[in-house]
C-alpha positions as CSV (number, residue, x, y, z in Angstrom):
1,X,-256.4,13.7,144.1
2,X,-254.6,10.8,146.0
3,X,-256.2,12.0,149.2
4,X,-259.6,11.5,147.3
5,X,-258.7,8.0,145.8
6,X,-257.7,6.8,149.8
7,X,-261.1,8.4,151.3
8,X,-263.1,7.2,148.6
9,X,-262.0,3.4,149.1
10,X,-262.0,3.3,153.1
11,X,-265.9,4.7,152.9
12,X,-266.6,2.0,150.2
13,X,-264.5,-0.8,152.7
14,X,-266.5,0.6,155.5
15,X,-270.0,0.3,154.0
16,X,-269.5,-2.9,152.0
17,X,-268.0,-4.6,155.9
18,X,-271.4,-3.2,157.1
19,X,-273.6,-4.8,154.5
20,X,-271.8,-8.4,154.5
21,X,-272.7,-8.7,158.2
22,X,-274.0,-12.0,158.7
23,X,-277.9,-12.4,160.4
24,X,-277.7,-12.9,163.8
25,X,-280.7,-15.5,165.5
26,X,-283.2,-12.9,167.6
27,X,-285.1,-15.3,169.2
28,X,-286.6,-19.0,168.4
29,X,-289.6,-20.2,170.2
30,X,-292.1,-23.7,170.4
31,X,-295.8,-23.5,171.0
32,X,-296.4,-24.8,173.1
33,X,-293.5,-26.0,175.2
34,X,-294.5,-29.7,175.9
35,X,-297.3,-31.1,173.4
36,X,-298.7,-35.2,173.4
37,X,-297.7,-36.9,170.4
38,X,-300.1,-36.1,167.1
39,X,-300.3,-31.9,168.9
40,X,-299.7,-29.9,166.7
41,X,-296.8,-27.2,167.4
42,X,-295.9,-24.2,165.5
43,X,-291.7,-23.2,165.3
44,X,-290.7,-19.6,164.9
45,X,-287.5,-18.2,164.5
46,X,-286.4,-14.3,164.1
47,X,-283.6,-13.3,163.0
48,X,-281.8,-10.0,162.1
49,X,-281.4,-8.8,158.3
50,X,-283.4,-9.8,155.6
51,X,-284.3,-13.4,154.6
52,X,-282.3,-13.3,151.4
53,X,-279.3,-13.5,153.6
54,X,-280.6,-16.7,154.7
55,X,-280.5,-19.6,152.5
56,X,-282.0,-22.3,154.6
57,X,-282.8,-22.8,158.5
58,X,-282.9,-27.0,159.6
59,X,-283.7,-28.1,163.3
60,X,-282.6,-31.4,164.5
61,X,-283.0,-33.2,167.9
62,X,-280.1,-33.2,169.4
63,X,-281.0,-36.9,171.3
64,X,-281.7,-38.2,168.4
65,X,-279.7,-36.8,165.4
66,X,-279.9,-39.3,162.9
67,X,-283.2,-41.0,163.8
68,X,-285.5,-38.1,164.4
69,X,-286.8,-36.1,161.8
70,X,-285.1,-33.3,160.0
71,X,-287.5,-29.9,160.1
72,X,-287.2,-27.4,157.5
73,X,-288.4,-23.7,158.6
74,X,-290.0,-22.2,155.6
75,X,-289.7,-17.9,155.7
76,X,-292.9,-15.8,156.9
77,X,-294.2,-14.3,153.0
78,X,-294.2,-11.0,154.8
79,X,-290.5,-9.6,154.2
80,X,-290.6,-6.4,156.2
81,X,-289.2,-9.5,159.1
82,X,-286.8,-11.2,158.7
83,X,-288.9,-14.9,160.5
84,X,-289.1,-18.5,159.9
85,X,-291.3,-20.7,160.8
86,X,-292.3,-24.7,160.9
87,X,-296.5,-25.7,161.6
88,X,-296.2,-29.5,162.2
89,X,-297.7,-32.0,164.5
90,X,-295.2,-34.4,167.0
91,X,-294.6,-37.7,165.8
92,X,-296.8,-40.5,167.4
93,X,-293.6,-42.5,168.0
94,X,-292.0,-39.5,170.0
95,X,-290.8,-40.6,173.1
96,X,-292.2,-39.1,176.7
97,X,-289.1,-37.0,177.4
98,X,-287.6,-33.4,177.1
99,X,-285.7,-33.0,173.7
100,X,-283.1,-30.5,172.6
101,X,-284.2,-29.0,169.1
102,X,-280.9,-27.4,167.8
103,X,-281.1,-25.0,165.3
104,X,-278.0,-25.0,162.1
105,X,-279.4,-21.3,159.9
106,X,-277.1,-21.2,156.6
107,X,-276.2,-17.8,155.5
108,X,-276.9,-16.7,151.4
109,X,-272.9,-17.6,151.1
110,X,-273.5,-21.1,152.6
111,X,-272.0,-20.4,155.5
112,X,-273.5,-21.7,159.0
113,X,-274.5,-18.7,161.3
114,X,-273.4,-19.6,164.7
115,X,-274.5,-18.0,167.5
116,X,-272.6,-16.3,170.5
117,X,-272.1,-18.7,173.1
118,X,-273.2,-21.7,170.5
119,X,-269.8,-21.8,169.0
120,X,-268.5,-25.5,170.8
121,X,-271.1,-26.8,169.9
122,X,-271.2,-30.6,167.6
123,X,-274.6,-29.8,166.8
124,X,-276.8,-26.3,166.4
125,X,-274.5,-23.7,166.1
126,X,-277.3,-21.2,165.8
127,X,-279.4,-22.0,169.3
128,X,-281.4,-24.4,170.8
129,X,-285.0,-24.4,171.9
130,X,-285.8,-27.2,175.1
131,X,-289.4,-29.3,173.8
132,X,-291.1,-31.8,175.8
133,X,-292.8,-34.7,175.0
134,X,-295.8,-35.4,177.2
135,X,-298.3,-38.1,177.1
């Protein structure tokens, strides 16, 4: 019986570790790469799991992070993938130059899903896509 008891709580540790894995970021892209201001640009990112384990996704520009604008990626309505995406147009005060979009993906626990290689980062701890601004 003890035997049973010990086997039955390592498979329930085992799966429960498994399912409170936390998404990983699969890819985030910009169309198209370099835009004039007023183009519009479409944002996609894809990430493991399922969007419920995602509470929000934010991208910031990384030149200017506290007078650029703040872009919320809304989720894709089909759920069979877990993607985000942003359909926007460039600012017509964006300068002529290459920015650094950093991407900062909360988790459903509030916790900010940093990517491998991403962790030293002060900014976008998820990834980064390169944008540039052409006129």
């Amino acid at each position: 019986m003890k035997q049973f008891l010990i086997l039955s709580l390592a498979v329930f540790l085992l799966t429960s570790a498994g399912f409170s894995k936390q998404p990983v970021l699969k890819k985030a892209v910009i169309e198209p790469a370099a835009a004039a201001p007023g183009d519009s640009i479409k944002i996609t990112a894809e990430f493991s799991g399922k969007q419920k384990d995602i509470r929000g996704i934010t991208i910031i520009a990384r030149e200017y992070p506290y007078d650029g604008p703040t872009i919320h990626l809304q989720p894709c309505k089909d759920k069979k993938e877990n993607i985000w995406f942003f359909k926007g147009a460039v600012p017509y005060d964006a300068p002529n130059e290459i920015f650094h979009l950093d991407i900062t993906a909360i988790d459903k626990k509030g916790k900010e899903i940093i990517s491998k290689g991403f962790e030293n980062q002060s900014t976008g701890h998820t990834g980064t896509i390169k944008f540039e601004v052409k006129y």
